[in-house]
Structures are given as C-alpha cells and as structure tokens.
N, C-alpha and C positions, 0 to 999 in steps of 0.2 A: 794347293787345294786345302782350304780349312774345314778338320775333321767335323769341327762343328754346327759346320754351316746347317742353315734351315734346311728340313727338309720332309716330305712329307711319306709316312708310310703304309702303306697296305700290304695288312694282313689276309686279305681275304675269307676263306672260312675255316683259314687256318690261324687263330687270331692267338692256343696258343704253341703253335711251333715254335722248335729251338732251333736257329740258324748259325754261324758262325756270325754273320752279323750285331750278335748281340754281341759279341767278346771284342772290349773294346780292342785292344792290340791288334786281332786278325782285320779290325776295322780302317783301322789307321795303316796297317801294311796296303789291305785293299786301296784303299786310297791314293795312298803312296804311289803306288803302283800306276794304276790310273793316270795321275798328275805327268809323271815321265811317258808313260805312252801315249798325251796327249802332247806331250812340249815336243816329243820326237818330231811329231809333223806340223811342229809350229804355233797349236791350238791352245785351249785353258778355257778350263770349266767354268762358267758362270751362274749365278743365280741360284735357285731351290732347287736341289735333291727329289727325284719322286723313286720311293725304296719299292721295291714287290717281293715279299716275302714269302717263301711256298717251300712245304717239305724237300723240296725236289731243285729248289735255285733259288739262288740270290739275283735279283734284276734292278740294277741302280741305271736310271736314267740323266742323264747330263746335259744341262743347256750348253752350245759352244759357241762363243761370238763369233759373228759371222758366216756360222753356217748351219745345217739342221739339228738337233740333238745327236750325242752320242749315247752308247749302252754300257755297261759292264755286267759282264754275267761271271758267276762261280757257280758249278756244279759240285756235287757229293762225290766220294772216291766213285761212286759205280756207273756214275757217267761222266768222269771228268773229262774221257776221251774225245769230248764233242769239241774242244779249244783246238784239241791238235788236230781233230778230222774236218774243223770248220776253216783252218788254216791249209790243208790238204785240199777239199774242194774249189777252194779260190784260184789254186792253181791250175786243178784237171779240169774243171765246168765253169770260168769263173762268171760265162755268161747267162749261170741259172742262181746263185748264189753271194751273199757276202762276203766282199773283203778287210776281212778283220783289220784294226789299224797299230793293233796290239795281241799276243798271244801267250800266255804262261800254260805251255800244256802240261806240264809238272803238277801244276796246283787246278788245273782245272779252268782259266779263269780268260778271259776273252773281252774284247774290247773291241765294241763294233760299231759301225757308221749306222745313222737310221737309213731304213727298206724303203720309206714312202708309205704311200696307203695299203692296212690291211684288204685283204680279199674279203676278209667280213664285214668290215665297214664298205665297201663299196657294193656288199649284198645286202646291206640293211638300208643304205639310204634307199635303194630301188627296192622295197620288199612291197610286193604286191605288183611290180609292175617288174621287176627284173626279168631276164631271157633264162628261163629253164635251162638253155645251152650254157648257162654261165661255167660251169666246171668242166666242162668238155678241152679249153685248149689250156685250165693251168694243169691237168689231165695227160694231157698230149705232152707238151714240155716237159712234165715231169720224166712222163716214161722215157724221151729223149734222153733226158740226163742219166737214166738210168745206163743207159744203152752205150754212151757215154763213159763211164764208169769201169764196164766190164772188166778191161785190163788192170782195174788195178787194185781189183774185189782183195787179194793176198795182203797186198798192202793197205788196206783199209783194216784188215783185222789186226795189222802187228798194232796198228795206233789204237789197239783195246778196246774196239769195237765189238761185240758182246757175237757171241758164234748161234747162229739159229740155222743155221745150214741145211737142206731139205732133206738129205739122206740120215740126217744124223736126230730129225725133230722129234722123232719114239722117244726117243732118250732123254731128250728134253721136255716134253712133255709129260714122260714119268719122274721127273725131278720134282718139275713144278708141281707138278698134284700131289707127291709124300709132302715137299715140304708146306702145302699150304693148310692150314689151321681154321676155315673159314666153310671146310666144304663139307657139307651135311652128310649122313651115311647113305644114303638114297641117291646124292650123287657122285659120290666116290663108286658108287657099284654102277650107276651108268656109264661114266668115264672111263672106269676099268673095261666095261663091258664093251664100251666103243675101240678102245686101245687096237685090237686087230685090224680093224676099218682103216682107223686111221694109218697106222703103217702099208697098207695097201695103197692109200693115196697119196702116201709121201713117196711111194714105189712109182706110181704114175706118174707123179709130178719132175719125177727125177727122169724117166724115160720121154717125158717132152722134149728136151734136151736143152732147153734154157738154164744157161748158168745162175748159181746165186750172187748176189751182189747186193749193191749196198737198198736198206729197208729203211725210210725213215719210219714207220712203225705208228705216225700219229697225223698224217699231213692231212687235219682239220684245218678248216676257212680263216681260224687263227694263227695259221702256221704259214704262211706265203704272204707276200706284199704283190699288189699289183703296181710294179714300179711303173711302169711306161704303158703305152697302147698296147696291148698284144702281149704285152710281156707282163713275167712273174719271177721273183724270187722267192727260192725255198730258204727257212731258217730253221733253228731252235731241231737240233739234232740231238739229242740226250737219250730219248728213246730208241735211239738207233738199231739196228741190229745188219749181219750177214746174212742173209735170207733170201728166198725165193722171193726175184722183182716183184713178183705178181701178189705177195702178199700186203705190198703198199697200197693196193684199190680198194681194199677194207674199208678204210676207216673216210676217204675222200668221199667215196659212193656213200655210206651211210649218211654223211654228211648232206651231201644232192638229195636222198631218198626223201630226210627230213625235214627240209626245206620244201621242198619242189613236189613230191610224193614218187610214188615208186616205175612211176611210165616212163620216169628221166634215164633207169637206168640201163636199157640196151644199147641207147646211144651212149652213154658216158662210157662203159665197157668199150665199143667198138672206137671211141676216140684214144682212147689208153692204149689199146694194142694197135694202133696205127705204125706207131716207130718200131712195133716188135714184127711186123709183115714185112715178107720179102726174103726168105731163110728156108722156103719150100713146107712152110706149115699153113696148113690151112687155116680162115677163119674161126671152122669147127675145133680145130685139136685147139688153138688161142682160144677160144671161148671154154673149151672144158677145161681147160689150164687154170684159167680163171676163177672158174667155179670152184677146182678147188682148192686154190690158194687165198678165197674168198673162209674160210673158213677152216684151214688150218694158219692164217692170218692171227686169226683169236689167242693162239698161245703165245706170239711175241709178244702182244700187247696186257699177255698175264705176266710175261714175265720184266716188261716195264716197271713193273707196281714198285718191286723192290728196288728201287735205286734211289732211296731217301737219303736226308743227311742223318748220319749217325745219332741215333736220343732226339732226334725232330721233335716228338713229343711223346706222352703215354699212348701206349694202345696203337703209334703209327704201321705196328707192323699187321696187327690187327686189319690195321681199316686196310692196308695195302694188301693182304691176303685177302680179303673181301674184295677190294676191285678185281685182285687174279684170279678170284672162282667167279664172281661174275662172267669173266672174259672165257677162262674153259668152260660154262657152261654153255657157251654160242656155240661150241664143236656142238653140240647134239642137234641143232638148228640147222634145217636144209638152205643153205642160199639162196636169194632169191633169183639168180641167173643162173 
C-alpha cells in the first residue's frame, strides 16, 4: 500500500483537529498495518483513500478489488477498547454485528468489512413517505443482542469498557459534574439539588432487577446498517459503556421523536422491551424502568464527551465539557414516557 497514494479528506467541523494522522510515521505504521491485514485474507487496497478526521477517530476508507470497500478505524486511549470489544462481539452476537477482518486492541485500531446501507440513508431516501414504525424492529434486535450479552457483561469490562453501572451512577455523576468546566452556577445548584432524586432512581432501577450490561451509549440512525430485509447491524462502539440496558433507548427514541414526532414513541418503547418480557415483570414495572433509565441515560452520554485524542485541538476539552453539561442538564427534564 502506497503511503501516498491520493486521497481525499474530511475534516468536518473539525477542520482544525490534531489526529495522529498527521504524524507521518504513525501514518505509514497505520498503513502498514492495514496492507498485512488485508493480504492475510488475500485482499489489497485499490484506488483513493477517503480520510474522516474527528476529535474522537480516525476513519480511512479503502477500495478492495473485487469486493465492497473496507475501513480502518483508530481510536484515542479512552476508547481504544472498542477493537478488542468489536472483535469480542463478533464472537458472542456475531449475527447483530461485524466481523473485523483485522484487530490491534493494543493500539486501538480495527479493520473492518463494509455493513451495506446505513439506516439513515434508507430513512432519508423515503422521508416523507417512510413507516413511522421504522425503528421499532432495529429497536427490537438491538434489545435482543442485549439480552444476549448478559453473561458476559464481566468480561466486557476487563476489555476496558468504561464502568457506568446502576448502583454505583451517584458517583459517577458527582465526578462528572466537579470535573466539568462548562456548567453555570445556577446549574451546578440545580444538579446538586437533583443529586438525592437521582440516587433514589438509581435505587429503583437497581431493585427492577435487570442486570447491567453492555450500553452502546449513542445508537443514532447513523450507527446501524440495514444489511439485509429485516435485519440490522450495530457498529462504531467508542462510546460504549457497562450500564443499565435500558439506558440504550435514549438516544434511538430521540432519534424517531425527531424524525417522526413524538406519537411514535409508545410503540418504539413497547418494541424495545419486547426481548426483556417473559421474567414475571410486568409491562408497567418495564415501562417505569424505562423511564428512568430514559434519563439517567444523559450521564453516560456526558461522560462520552471526554474520550478525545490527546491535544485534538485548543479549547477541545472546553467544547467537550460543554456537550457534557448539555447532556446533565437533560437529568432536570421529565421524560417524555
């Protein structure tokens, strides 16, 4: 593979982040690397390079003759854990998920087959005429795999999967709110104010008696492929966490609310705890469960912000403190189910 092949890249609105990327040596290792993980199954990269550069990951795209592109991803130390958990789930779920064709969980760094069509591109080409129901069965699936999972929630944290665990979320929640920089004094005193609240619902949420297990933390429309009829694959694990299942339907339902409007979302709820019925809990105690894992959800995805690459750029920790008061400022916000 030639380091310097064309290739084209995007910054996004991050135009100017420092990635490893730039440093030619860790370029030409990346590389390197890549070239043997593709000769292993016989393969070699063709054509232009498309780069995606983002605080938060490196995403090199690769033409492969004779068959669909491949990807190479490197993450930051604070989520490098998603190579060795993306190569763990290929083994325990591998029919919700990819299978990497290459793995350096040491460095972070993952080399994977393409998914097919995103689930957002297949909600945008039908927009206006799409089925409301559209998130209801990659919904369903997901909770599946969740459920799925259970046994082996222990070993999901040795491979550095960041701990948000339901009995333990006071605690983490008072971390995140000293250390962020971003939260006004009018909402540090409502969040302190809330602090009680909140550990009473992490007391409930704990006496549901659903274990925690694995949280993808961000499973937006650009986070799944719709590979086949029916079917979906989940990717792009970074914001991971060990967490109450239920705090995964955050960010999915938001998702549907904003597309769709908000009538979508008692059926999208009841499609989700479909896989978790059958354990002698009623729909009621799964629906309040819900709710309030719908908004203690907010704190993993504050504590997301911070897993940039080291010196990304000026001010990265800034703006990342700013998305994570944003996110704790949703605890003071009633759910809307």
């Amino acid at each position: 593979m030639q380091c310097d092949a064309p290739e084209i890249v995007d910054r996004g609105q991050y135009p100017d982040a420092v990635t490893p990327w730039e440093q030619e040596a860790w370029r030409e290792e990346a590389l390197g690397w890549v070239e043997r993980g593709l000769a292993a199954h016989g393969l070699g990269a063709t054509g232009r390079r498309r780069v995606r550069l983002r605080p938060w990951s490196v995403l090199v795209q690769m033409s492969v003759e004779g068959r669909d592109a491949v990807w190479f991803k490197a993450n930051p130390p604070a989520s490098a854990f998603e190579a060795g958990l993306t190569e763990a789930l290929a083994r325990w779920v591998p029919e919700y998920v990819l299978k990497p064709l290459a793995v350096d969980a040491g460095r972070g760094w993952s080399l994977l087959p393409d998914g097919g069509t995103l689930f957002r591109d297949v909600l945008d080409s039908t927009r206006g005429t799409a089925d409301t129901r559209a998130w209801e069965e990659p919904v369903r699936q997901y909770a599946a795999m969740q459920r799925a999972l259970l046994p082996y929630t222990e070993e999901i944290e040795l491979l550095g999967v960041p701990s948000a665990r339901t009995a333990a979320l006071p605690e983490t929640f008072d971390r995140v709110v000293d250390q962020n920089t971003a939260l006004e004094p009018t909402d540090l005193k409502a969040l302190c104010e809330l602090r009680p609240r909140l550990a009473e619902w992490c007391e409930e949420l704990v006496d549901a008696g659903i274990a925690d297990t694995l949280d993808h933390s961000d499973l937006h429309d650009g986070q799944l492929f719709a590979s086949g009829p029916g079917r979906f694959t989940f990717f792009d694990w970074g914001d991971a966490a060990v967490a109450h299942p239920f705090c995964s339907f955050l960010v999915p339902a938001r998702a549907a609310r904003e597309r769709f409007g908000p009538e979508v979302l008692p059926r999208l709820r009841d499609a989700y705890l479909e896989p978790w019925e059958g354990d002698g809990r009623t729909k009621a105690e799964l629906r309040r469960a819900v709710s309030l894992a719908w908004r203690l959800g907010a704190i993993g995805r504050a504590c997301s912000w911070g897993r940039l690459f080291p010196g990304a750029f000026d001010g990265a920790g800034a703006a990342g403190d700013a998305q994570g008061a944003r996110w704790l400022l949703e605890l003071l916000a009633d759910p809307p189910l």
